[in-house]
PyMOL Python script that loads the backbone (N, CA, C, O; Angstrom):
from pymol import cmd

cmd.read_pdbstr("""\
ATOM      1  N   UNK A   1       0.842  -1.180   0.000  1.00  0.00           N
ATOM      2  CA  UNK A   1       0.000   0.000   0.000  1.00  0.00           C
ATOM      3  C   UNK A   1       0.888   1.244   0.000  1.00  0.00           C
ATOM      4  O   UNK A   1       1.801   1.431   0.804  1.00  0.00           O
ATOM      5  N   UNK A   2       0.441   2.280  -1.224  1.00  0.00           N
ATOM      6  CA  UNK A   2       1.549   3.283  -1.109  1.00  0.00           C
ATOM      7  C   UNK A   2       1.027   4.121  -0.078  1.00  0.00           C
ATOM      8  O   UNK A   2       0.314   3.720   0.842  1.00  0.00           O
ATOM      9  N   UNK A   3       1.540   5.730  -0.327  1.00  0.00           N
ATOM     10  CA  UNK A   3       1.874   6.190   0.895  1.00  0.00           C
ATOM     11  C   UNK A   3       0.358   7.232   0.599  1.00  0.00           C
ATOM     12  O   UNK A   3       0.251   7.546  -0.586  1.00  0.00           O
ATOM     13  N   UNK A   4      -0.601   7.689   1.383  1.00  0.00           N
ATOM     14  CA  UNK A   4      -1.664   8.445   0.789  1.00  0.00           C
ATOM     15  C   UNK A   4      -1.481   9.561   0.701  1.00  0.00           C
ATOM     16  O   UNK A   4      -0.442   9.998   1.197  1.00  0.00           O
ATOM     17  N   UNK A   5      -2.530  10.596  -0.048  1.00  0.00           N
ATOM     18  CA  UNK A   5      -2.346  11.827  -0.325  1.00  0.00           C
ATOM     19  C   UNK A   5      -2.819  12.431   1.075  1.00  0.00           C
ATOM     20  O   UNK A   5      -2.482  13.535   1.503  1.00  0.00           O
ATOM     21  N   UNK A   6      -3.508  11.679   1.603  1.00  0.00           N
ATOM     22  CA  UNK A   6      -3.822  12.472   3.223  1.00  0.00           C
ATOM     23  C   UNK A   6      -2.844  12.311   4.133  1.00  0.00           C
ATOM     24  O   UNK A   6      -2.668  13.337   4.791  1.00  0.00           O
ATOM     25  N   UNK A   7      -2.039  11.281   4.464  1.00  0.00           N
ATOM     26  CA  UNK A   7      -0.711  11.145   4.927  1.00  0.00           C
ATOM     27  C   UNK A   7       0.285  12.061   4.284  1.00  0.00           C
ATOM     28  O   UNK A   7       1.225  12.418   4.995  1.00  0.00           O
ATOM     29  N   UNK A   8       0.231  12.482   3.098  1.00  0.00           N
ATOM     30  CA  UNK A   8       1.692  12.902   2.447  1.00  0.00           C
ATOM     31  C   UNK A   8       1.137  14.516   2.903  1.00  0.00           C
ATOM     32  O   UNK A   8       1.812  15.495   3.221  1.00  0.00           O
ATOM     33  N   UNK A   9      -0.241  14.371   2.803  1.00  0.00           N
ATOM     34  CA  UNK A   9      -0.319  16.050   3.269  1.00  0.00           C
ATOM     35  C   UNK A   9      -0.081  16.039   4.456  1.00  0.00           C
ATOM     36  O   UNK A   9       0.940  16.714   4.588  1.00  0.00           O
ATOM     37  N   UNK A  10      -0.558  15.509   5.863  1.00  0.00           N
ATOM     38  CA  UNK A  10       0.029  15.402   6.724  1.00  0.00           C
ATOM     39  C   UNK A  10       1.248  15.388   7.277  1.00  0.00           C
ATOM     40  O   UNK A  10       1.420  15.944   8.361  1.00  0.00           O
ATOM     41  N   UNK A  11       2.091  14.870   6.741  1.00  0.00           N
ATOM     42  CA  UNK A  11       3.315  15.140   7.097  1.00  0.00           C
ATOM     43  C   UNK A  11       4.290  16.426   6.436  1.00  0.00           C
ATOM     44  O   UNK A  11       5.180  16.888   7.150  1.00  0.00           O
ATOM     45  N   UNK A  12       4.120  16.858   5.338  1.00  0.00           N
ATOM     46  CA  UNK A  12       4.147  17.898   4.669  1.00  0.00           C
ATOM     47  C   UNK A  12       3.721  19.559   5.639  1.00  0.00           C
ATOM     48  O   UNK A  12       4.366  20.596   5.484  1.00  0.00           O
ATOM     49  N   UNK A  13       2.825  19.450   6.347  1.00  0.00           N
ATOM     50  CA  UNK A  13       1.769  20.126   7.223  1.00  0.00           C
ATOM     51  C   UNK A  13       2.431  20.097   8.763  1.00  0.00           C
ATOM     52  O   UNK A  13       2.213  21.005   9.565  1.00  0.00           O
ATOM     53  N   UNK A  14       3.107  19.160   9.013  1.00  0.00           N
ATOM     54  CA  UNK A  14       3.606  18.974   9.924  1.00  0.00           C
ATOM     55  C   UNK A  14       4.329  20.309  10.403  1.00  0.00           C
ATOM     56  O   UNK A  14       5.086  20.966   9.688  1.00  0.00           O
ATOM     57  N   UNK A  15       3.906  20.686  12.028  1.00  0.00           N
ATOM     58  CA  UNK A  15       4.138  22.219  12.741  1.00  0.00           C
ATOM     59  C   UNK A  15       5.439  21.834  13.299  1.00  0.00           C
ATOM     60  O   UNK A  15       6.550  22.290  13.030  1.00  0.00           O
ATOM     61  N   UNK A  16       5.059  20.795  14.230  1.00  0.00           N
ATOM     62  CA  UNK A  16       6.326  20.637  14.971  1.00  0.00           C
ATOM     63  C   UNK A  16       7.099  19.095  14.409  1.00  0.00           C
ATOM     64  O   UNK A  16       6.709  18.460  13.429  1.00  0.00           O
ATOM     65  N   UNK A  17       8.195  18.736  15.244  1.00  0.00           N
ATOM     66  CA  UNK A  17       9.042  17.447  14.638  1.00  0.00           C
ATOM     67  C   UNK A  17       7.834  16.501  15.552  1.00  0.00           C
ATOM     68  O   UNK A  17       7.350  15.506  15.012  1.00  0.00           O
ATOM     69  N   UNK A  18       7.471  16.844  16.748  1.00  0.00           N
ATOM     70  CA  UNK A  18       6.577  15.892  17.177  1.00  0.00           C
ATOM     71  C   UNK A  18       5.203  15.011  16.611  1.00  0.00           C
ATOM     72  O   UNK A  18       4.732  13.898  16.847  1.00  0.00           O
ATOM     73  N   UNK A  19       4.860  16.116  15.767  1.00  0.00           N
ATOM     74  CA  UNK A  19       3.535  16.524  15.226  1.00  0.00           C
ATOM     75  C   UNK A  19       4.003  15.078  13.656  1.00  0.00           C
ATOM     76  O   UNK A  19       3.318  14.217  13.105  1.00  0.00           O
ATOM     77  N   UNK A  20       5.740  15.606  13.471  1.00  0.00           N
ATOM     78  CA  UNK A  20       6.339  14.959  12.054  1.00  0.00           C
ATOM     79  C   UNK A  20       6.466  13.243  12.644  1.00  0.00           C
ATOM     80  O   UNK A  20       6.407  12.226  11.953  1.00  0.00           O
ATOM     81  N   UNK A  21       6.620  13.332  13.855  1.00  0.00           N
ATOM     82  CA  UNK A  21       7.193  11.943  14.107  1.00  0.00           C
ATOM     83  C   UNK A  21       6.174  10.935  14.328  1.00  0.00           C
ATOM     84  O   UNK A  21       6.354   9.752  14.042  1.00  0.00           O
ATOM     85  N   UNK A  22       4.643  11.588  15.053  1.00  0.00           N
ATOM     86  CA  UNK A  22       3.736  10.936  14.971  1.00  0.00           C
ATOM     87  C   UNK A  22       3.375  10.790  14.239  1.00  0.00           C
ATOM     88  O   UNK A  22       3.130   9.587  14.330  1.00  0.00           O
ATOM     89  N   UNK A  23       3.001  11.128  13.220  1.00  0.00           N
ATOM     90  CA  UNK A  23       2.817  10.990  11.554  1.00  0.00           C
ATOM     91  C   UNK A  23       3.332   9.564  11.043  1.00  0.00           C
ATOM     92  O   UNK A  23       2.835   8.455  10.842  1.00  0.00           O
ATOM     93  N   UNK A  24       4.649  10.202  10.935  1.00  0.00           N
ATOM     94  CA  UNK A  24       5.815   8.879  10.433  1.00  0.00           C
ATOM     95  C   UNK A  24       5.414   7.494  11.130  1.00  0.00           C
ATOM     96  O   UNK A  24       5.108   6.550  10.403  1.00  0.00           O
ATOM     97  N   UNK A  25       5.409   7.349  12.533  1.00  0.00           N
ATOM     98  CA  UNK A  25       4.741   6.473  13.374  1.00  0.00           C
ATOM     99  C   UNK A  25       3.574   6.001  12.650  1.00  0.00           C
ATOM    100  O   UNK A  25       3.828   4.895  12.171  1.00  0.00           O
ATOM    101  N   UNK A  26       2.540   6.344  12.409  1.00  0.00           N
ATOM    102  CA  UNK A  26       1.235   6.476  12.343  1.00  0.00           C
ATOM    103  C   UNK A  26       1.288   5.657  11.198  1.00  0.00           C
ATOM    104  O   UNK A  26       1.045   4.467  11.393  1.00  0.00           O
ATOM    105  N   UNK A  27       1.681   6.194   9.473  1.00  0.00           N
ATOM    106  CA  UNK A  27       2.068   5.631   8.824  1.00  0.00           C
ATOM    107  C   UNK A  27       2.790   4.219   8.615  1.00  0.00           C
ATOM    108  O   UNK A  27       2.609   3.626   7.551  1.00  0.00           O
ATOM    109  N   UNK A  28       3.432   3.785   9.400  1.00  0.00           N
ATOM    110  CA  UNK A  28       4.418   2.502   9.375  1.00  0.00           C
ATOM    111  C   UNK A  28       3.583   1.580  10.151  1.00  0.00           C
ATOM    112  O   UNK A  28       3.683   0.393   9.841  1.00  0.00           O
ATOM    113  N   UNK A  29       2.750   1.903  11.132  1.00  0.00           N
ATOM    114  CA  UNK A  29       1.847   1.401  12.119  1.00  0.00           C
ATOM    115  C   UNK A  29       0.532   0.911  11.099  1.00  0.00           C
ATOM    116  O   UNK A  29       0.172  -0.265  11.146  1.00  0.00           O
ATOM    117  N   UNK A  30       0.056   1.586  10.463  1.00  0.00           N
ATOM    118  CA  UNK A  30      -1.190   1.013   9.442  1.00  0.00           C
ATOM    119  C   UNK A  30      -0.679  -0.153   8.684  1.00  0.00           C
ATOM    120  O   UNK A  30      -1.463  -1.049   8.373  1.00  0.00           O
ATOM    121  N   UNK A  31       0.709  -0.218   8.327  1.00  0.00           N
ATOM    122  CA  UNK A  31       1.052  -1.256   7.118  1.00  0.00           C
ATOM    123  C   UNK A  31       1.638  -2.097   8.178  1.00  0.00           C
ATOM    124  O   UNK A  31       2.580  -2.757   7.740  1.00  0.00           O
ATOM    125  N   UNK A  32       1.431  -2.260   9.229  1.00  0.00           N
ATOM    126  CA  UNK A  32       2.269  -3.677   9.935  1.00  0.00           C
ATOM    127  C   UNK A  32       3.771  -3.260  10.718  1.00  0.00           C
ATOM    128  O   UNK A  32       4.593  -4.075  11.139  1.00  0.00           O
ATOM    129  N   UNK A  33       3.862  -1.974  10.776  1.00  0.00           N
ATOM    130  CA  UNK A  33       5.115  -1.753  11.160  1.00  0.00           C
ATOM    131  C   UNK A  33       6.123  -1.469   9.792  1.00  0.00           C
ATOM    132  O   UNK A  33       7.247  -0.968   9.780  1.00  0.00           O
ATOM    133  N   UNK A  34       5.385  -1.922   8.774  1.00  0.00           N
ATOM    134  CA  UNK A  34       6.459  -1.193   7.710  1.00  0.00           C
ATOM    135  C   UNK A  34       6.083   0.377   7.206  1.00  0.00           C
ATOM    136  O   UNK A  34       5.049   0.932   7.578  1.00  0.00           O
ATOM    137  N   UNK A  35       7.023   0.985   6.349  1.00  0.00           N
ATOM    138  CA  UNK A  35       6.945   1.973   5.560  1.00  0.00           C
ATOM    139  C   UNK A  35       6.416   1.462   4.148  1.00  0.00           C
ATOM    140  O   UNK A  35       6.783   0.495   3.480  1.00  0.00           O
ATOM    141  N   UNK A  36       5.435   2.422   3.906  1.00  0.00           N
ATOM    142  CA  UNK A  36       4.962   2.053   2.284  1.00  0.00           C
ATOM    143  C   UNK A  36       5.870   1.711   1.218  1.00  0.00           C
ATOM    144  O   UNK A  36       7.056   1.977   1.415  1.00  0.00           O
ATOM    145  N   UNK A  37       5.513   1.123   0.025  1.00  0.00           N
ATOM    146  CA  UNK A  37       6.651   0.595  -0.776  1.00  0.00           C
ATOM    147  C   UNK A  37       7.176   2.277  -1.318  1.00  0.00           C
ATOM    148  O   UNK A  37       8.374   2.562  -1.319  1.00  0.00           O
ATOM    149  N   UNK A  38       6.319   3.085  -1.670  1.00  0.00           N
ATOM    150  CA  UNK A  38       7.496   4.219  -2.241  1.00  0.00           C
ATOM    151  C   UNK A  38       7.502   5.347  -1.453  1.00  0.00           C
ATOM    152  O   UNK A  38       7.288   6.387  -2.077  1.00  0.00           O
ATOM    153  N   UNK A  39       7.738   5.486   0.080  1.00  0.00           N
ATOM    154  CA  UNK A  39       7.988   6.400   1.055  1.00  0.00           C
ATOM    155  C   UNK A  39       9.804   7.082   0.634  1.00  0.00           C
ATOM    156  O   UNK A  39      10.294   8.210   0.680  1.00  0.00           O
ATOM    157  N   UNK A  40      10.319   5.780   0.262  1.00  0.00           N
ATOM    158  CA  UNK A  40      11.494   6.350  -0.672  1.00  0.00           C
ATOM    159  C   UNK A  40      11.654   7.443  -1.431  1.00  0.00           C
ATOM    160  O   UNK A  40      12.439   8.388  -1.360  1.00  0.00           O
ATOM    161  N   UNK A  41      10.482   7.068  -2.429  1.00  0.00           N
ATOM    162  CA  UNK A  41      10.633   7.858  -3.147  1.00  0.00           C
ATOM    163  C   UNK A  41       9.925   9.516  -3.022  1.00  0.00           C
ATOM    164  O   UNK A  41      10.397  10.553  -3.489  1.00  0.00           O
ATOM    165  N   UNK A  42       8.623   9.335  -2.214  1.00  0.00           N
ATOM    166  CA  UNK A  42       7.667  10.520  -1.784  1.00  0.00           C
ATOM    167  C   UNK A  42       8.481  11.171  -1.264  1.00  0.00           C
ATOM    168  O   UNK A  42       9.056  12.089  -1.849  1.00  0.00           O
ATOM    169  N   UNK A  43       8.793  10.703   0.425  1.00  0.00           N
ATOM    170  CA  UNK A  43       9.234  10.994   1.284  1.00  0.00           C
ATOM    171  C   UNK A  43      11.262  11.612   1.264  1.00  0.00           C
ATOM    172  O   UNK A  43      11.730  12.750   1.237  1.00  0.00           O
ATOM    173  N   UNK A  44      11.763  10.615   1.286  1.00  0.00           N
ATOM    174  CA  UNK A  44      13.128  11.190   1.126  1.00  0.00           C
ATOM    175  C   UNK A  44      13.729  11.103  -0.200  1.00  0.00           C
ATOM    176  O   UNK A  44      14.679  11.866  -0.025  1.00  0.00           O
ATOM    177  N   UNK A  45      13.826  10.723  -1.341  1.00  0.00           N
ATOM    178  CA  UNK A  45      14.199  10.989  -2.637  1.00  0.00           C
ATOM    179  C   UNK A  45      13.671  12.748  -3.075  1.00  0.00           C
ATOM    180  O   UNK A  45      14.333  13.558  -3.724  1.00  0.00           O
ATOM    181  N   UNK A  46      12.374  12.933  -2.508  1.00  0.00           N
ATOM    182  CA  UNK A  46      11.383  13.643  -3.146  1.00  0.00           C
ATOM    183  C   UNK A  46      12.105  15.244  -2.331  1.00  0.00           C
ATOM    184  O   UNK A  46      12.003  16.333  -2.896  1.00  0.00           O
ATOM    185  N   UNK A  47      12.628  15.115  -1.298  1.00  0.00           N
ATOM    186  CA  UNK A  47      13.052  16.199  -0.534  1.00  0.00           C
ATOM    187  C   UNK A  47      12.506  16.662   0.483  1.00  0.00           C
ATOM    188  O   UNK A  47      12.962  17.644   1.070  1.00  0.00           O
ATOM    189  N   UNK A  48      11.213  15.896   0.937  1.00  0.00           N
ATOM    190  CA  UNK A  48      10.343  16.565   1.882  1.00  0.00           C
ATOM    191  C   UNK A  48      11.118  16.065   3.060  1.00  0.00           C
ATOM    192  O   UNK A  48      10.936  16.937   3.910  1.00  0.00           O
ATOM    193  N   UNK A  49      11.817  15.219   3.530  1.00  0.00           N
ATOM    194  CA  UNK A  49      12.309  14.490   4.717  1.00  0.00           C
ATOM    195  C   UNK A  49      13.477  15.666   5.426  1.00  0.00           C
ATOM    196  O   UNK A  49      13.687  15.977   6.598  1.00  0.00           O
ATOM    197  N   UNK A  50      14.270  16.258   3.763  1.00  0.00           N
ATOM    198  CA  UNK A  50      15.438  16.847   4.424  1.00  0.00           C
ATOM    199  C   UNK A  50      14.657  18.748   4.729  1.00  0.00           C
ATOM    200  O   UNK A  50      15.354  19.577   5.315  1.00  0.00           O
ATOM    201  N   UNK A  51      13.524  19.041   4.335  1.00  0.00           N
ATOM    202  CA  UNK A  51      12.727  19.966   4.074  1.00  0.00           C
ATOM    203  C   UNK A  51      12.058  20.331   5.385  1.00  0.00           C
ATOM    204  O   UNK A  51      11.768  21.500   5.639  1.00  0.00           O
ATOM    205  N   UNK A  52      11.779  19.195   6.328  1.00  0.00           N
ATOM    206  CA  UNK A  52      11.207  19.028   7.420  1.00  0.00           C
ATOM    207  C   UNK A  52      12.724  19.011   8.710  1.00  0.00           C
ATOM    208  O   UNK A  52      12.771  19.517   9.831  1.00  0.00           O
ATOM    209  N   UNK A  53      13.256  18.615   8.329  1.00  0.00           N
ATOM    210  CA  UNK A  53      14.506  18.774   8.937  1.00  0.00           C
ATOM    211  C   UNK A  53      15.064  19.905   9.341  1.00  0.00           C
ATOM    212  O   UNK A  53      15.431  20.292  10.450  1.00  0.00           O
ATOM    213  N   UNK A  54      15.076  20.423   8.197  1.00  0.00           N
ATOM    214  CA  UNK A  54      15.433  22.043   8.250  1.00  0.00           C
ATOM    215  C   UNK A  54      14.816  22.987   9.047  1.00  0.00           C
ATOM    216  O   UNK A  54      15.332  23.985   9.550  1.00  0.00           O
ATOM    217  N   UNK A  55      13.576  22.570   9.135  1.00  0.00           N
ATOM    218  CA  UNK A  55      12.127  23.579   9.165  1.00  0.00           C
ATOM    219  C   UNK A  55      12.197  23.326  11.371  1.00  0.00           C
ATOM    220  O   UNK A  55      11.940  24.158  12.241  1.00  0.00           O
ATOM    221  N   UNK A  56      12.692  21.699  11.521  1.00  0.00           N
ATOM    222  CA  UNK A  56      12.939  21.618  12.696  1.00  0.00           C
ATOM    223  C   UNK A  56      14.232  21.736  13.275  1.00  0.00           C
ATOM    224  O   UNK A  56      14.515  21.492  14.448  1.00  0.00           O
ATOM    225  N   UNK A  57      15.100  22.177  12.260  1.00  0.00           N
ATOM    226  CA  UNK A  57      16.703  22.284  13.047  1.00  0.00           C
ATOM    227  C   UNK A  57      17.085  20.769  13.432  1.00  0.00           C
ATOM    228  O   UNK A  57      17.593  20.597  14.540  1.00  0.00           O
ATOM    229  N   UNK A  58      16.878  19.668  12.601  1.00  0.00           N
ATOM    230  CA  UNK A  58      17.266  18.316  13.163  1.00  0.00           C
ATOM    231  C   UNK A  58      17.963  18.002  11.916  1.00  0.00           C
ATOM    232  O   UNK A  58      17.715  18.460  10.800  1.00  0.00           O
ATOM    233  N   UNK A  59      18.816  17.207  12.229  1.00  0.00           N
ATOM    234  CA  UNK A  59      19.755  15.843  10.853  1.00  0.00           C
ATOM    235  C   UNK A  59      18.726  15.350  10.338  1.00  0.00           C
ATOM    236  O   UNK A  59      17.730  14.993  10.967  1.00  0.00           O
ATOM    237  N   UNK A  60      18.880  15.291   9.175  1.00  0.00           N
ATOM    238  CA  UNK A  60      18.222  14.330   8.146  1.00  0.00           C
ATOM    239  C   UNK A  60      19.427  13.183   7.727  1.00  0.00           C
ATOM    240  O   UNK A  60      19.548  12.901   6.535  1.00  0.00           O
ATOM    241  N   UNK A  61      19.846  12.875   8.208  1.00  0.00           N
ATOM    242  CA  UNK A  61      21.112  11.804   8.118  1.00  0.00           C
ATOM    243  C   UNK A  61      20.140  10.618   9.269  1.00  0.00           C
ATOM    244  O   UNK A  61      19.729  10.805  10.414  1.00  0.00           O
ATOM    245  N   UNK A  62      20.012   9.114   8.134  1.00  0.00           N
ATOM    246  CA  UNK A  62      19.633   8.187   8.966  1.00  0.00           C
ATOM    247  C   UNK A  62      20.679   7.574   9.972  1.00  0.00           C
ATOM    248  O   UNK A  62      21.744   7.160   9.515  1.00  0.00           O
ATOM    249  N   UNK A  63      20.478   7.516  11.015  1.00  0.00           N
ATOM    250  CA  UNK A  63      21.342   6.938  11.680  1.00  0.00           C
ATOM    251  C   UNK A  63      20.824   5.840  12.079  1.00  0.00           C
ATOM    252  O   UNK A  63      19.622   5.772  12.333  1.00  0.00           O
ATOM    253  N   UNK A  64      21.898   4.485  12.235  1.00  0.00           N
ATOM    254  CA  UNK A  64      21.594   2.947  12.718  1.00  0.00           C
ATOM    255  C   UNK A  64      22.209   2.903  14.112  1.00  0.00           C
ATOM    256  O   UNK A  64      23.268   3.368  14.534  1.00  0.00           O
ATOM    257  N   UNK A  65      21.224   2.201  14.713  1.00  0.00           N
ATOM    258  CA  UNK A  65      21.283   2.208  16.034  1.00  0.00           C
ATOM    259  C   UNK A  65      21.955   0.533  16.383  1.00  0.00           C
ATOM    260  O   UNK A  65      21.157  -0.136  15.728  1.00  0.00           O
ATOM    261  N   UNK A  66      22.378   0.092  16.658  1.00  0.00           N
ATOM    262  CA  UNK A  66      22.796  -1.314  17.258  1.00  0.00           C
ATOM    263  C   UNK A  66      22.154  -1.147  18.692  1.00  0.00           C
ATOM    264  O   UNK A  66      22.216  -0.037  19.221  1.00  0.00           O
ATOM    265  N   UNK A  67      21.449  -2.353  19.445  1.00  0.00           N
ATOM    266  CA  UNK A  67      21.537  -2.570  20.953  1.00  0.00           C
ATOM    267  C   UNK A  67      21.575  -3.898  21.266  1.00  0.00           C
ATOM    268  O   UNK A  67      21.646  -4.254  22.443  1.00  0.00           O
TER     269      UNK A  67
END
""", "prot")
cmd.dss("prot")
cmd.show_as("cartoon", "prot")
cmd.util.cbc("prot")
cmd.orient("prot")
């Protein structure tokens, strides 16, 4: 299931990073815990990921966590 136009506005719309992260959550949570097949491409190919970043003063650099 791709990613919807009410989600993509939603996160797009997004005020705060909190507001961005529940979103993101929200999204991955409907499909089983995954990300839609082209969140790739919407989401960070597309520029909105590093766009929202900016807008919150945070890295857009994924970082991997090991525990």
């Amino acid at each position: 299931m791709n990613l919807t136009e009410a989600e993509y506005a939603a996160l797009e719309s997004a005020a705060t990073l909190a507001d961005y992260a529940r979103t993101c959550d929200a999204v991955k949570a409907a499909r089983g815990g995954e990300y839609p097949d082209d969140w790739y491409t919407r989401v960070l190919a597309s520029g909105l990921a590093t766009r929202k970043a900016a807008q919150f003063n945070v890295s857009d650099k994924i970082e991997v966590r090991c525990v």
